[in-house]
TIROFI-513524 format. One record per residue (C-alpha): residue in three letters; x, y, z. Coordinates in steps of 0.2 Angstrom, whole numbers, padded with zeros to 4 digits, always signed. Layout:
N
ALAXYZ ...
! end
This chain:
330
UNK-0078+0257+0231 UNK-0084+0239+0243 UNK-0072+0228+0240 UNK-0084+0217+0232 UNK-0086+0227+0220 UNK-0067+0230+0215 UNK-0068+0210+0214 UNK-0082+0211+0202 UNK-0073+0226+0191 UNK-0057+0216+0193 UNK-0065+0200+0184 UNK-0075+0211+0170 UNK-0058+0216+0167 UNK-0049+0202+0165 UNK-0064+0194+0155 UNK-0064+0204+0143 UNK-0044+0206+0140 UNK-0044+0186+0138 UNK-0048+0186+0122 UNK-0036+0197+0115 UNK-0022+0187+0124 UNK-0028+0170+0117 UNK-0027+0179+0098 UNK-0009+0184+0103 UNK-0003+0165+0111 UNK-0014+0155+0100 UNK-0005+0156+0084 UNK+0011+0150+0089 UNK+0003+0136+0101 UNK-0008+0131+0086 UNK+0008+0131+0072 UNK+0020+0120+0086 UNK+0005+0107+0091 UNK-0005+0108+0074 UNK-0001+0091+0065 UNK-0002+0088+0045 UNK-0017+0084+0040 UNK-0015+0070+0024 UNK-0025+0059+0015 UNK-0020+0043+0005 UNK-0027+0035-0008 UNK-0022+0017-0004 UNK-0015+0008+0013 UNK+0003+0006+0007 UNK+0003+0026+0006 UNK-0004+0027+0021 UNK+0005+0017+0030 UNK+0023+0026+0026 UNK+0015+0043+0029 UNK+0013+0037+0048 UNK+0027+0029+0048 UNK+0039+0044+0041 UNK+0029+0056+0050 UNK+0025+0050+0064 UNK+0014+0063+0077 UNK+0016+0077+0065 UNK+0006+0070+0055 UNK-0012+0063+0054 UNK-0017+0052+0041 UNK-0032+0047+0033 UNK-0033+0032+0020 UNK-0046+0031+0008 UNK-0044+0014+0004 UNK-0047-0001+0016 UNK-0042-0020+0019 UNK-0050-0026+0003 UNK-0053-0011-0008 UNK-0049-0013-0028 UNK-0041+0003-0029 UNK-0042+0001-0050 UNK-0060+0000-0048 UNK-0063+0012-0031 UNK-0070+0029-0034 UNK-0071+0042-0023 UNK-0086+0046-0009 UNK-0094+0064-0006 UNK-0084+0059+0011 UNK-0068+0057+0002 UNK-0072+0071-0008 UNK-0071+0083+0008 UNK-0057+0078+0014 UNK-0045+0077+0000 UNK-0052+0095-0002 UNK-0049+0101+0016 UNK-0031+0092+0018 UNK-0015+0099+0018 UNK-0010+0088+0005 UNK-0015+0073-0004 UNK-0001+0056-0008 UNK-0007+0043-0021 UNK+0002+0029-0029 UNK-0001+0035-0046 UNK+0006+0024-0062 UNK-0012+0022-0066 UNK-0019+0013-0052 UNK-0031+0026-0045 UNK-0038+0025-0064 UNK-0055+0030-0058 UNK-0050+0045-0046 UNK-0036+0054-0059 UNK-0048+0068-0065 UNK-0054+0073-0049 UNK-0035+0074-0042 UNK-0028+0081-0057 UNK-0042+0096-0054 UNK-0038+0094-0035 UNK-0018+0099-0039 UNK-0020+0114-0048 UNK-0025+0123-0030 UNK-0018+0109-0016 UNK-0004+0097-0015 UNK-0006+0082-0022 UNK+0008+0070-0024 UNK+0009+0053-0036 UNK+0023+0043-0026 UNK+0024+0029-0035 UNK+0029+0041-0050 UNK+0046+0044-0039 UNK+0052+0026-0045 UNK+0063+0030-0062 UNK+0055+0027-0075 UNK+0071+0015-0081 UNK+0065+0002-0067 UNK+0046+0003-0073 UNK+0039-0013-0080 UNK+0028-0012-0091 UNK+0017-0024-0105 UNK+0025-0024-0122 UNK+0006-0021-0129 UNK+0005-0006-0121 UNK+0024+0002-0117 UNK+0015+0020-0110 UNK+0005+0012-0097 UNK+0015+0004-0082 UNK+0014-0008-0070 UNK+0008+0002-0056 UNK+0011-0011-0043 UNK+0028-0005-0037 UNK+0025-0009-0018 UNK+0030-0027-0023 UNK+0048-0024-0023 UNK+0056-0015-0008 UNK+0071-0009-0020 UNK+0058+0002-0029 UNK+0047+0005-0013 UNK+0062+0014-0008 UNK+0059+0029-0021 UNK+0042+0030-0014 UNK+0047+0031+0004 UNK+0059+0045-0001 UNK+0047+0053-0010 UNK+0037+0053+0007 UNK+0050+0060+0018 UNK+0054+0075+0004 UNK+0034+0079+0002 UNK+0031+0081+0020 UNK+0048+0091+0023 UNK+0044+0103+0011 UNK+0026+0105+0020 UNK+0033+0107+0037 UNK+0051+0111+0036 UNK+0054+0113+0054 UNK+0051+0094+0056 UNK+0063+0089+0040 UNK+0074+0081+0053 UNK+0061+0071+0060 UNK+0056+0064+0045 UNK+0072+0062+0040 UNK+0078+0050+0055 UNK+0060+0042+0054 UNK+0063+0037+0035 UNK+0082+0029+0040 UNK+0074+0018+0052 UNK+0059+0013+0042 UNK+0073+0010+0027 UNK+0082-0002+0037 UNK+0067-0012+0041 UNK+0064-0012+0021 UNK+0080-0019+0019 UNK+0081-0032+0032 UNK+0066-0039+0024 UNK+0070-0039+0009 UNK+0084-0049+0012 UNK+0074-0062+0022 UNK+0063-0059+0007 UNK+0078-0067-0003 UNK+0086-0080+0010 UNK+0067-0090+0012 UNK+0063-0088-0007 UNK+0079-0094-0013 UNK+0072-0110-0005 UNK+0059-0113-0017 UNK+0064-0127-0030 UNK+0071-0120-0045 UNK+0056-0129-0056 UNK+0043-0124-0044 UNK+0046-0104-0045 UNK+0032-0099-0054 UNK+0017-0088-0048 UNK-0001-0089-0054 UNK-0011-0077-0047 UNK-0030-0067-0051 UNK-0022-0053-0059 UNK-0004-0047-0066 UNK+0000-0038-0048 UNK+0014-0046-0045 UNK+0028-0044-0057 UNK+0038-0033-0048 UNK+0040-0048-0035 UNK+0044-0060-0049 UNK+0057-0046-0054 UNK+0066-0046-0040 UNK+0065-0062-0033 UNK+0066-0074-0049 UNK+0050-0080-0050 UNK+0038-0082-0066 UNK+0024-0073-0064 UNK+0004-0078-0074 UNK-0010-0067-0069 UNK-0026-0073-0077 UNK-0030-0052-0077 UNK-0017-0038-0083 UNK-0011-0026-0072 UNK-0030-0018-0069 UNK-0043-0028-0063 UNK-0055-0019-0077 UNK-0049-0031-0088 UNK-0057-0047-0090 UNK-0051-0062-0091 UNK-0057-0071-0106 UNK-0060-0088-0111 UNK-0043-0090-0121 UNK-0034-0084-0108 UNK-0041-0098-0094 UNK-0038-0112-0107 UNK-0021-0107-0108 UNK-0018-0107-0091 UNK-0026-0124-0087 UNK-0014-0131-0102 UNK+0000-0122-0093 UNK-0006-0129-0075 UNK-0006-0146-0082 UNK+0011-0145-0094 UNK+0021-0141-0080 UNK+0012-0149-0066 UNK+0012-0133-0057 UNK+0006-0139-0039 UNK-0002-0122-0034 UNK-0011-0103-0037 UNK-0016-0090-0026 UNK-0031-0080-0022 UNK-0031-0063-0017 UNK-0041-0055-0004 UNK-0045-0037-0016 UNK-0049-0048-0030 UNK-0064-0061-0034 UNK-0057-0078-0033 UNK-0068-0082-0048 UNK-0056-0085-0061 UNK-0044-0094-0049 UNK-0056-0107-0045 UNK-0060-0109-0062 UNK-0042-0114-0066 UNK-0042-0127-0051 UNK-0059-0134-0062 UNK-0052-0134-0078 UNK-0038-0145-0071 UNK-0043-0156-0063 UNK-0053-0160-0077 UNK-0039-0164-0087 UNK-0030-0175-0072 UNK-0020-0163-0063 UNK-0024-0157-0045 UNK-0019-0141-0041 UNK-0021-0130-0025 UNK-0024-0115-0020 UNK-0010-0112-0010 UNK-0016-0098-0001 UNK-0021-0079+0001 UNK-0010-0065-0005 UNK-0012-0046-0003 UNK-0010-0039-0017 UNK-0016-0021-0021 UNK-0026-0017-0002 UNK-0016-0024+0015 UNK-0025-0033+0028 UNK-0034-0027+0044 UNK-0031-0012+0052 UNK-0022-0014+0070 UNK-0012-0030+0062 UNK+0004-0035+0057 UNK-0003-0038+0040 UNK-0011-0021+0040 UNK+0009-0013+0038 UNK+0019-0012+0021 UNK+0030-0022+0029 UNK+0015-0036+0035 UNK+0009-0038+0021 UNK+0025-0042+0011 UNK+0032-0052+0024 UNK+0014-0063+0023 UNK+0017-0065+0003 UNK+0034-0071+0002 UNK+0031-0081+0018 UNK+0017-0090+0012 UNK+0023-0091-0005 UNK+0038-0099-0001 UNK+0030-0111+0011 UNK+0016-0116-0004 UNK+0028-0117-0018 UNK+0042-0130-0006 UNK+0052-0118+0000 UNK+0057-0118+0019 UNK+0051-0100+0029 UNK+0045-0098+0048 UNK+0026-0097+0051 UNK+0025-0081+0060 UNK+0039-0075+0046 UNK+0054-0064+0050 UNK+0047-0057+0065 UNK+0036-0071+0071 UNK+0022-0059+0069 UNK+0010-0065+0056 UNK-0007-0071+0063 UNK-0016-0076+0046 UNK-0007-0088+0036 UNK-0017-0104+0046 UNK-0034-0094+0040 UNK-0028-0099+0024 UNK-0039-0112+0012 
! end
């Protein structure tokens, strides 16, 4: 047989075993290097899934700068792939209102994991009208975020066990930068004037804040944005504006600043001037790529700007000197 010929035979050969050695590498190559695929519902949840699981994990949020989760519903895109994913993390508590019976269908065949739900229900708050339905917004206080992040780091360690100690290390760090801004949280708020701690805001997001930091807390809507605010409830406000000679509200950037502005209105048309002391985030972070697009952005941005609009003293760039948005404010 030429020479040329054994060449030739030599690479049929070795053609036609490659397939069969790819079947017997591929597996293990593909179980090392394969990274979790997860979707979130909102961009807190998100946001800690990357964090505690860093590049084992690939995450997809739902839910953008701006997005009503209380009113969202989900896309035929979204649709795919929560059903394609290894496992699905909401906040739960009633937030994802319109979303709960596709997910509740979703978990009896995937994961699918509420962890807002991990906070006990002992540190729930929760309107005295309706005691089974509560406050979903628990991202507003880092002591009861903590739960949540936990949740986080025992969800994805039961999903890939061999990276529990990844995960593990990853949520110690991130739970020291949840406490060293919570206590800048508490140093720059304590700065606010006793009289001048109270909170008006477009909807009843924000108690969970007020709970932990002292502060009264008025939303003109309850704790979902279906609610609307009636004309009761905005006169009762602008007497309360105006009685207390409460210098300023805030606006928030997933919610319409309708109602706020009509409490500015009403008044000044009894006498009293009163600001709008900037934009919060409330139940969506801000841009992606940002500072403000973290957990900890977007809460170091609302106590920095509320403590700065209510008389307090707090740096510009807040505890990292990072923020970029507060001189976009109104």
């Amino acid at each position: 047989m030429s020479l040329f010929r054994r060449v030739a035979c030599l690479s049929i050969l070795l053609v036609s075993l490659l397939p069969v050695c790819l079947l017997l590498v591929s597996p293990v190559l593909a179980e090392e290097d394969r990274r979790l695929q997860l979707v979130a519902t909102t961009g807190m949840v998100a946001d800690v899934l990357r964090e505690v699981g860093g590049d084992h994990v690939e995450v997809r949020g739902l839910m953008g700068p701006g997005v009503d989760p209380h009113l969202y519903r989900q896309t035929r895109g979204d649709i795919t792939a929560m059903t394609r994913a290894d496992a699905v993390f909401w906040n739960g508590l009633y937030l994802e209102v319109q979303l709960e019976s596709f997910l509740a269908r979703l978990a009896e065949r995937s994961p699918v994991i509420a962890v807002g739900e991990a906070v006990p229900r002992e540190a729930r708050l929760a309107d005295e009208e309706y005691p089974d339905q509560p406050d979903p917004h628990v991202w507003m206080d880092p002591s009861r975020w903590r739960f949540a992040v936990e949740a986080i780091r025992d969800a994805l360690s039961e999903l890939a066990p061999e990276h529990a100690e990844a995960f593990a290390a990853r949520t110690d760090a991130y739970l020291e930068e949840l406490e060293a801004l919570d206590a800048y949280a508490r140093e720059v708020l304590e700065s606010v004037p006793e009289a001048s701690r109270v909170l008006v805001t477009a909807h009843d997001a924000f108690g969970y804040f007020g709970d932990a930091y002292g502060f009264e807390v008025l939303g003109i809507q309850g704790f979902s944005t279906e609610s609307e605010a009636g004309l009761a409830r905005i006169e009762s406000l602008v007497g309360l504006l105006v009685e207390r000679e409460i210098a300023a509200l805030f606006i928030e950037t997933s919610v319409s600043d309708r109602n706020v502005r009509a409490l500015v209105e009403g008044a000044e048309a009894r006498g009293h001037e009163v600001r709008i002391g900037g934009e919060l985030f409330s139940d969506a972070m801000g841009p992606a790529d940002s500072y403000e697009g973290t957990w900890l952005g977007m809460l170091d941005h609302n106590v920095t700007l509320i403590a700065r609009a209510l008389g307090g003293e707090a740096p510009a760039g807040g505890r990292l000197g990072r923020l970029t948005r507060l001189e976009e404010q109104p």
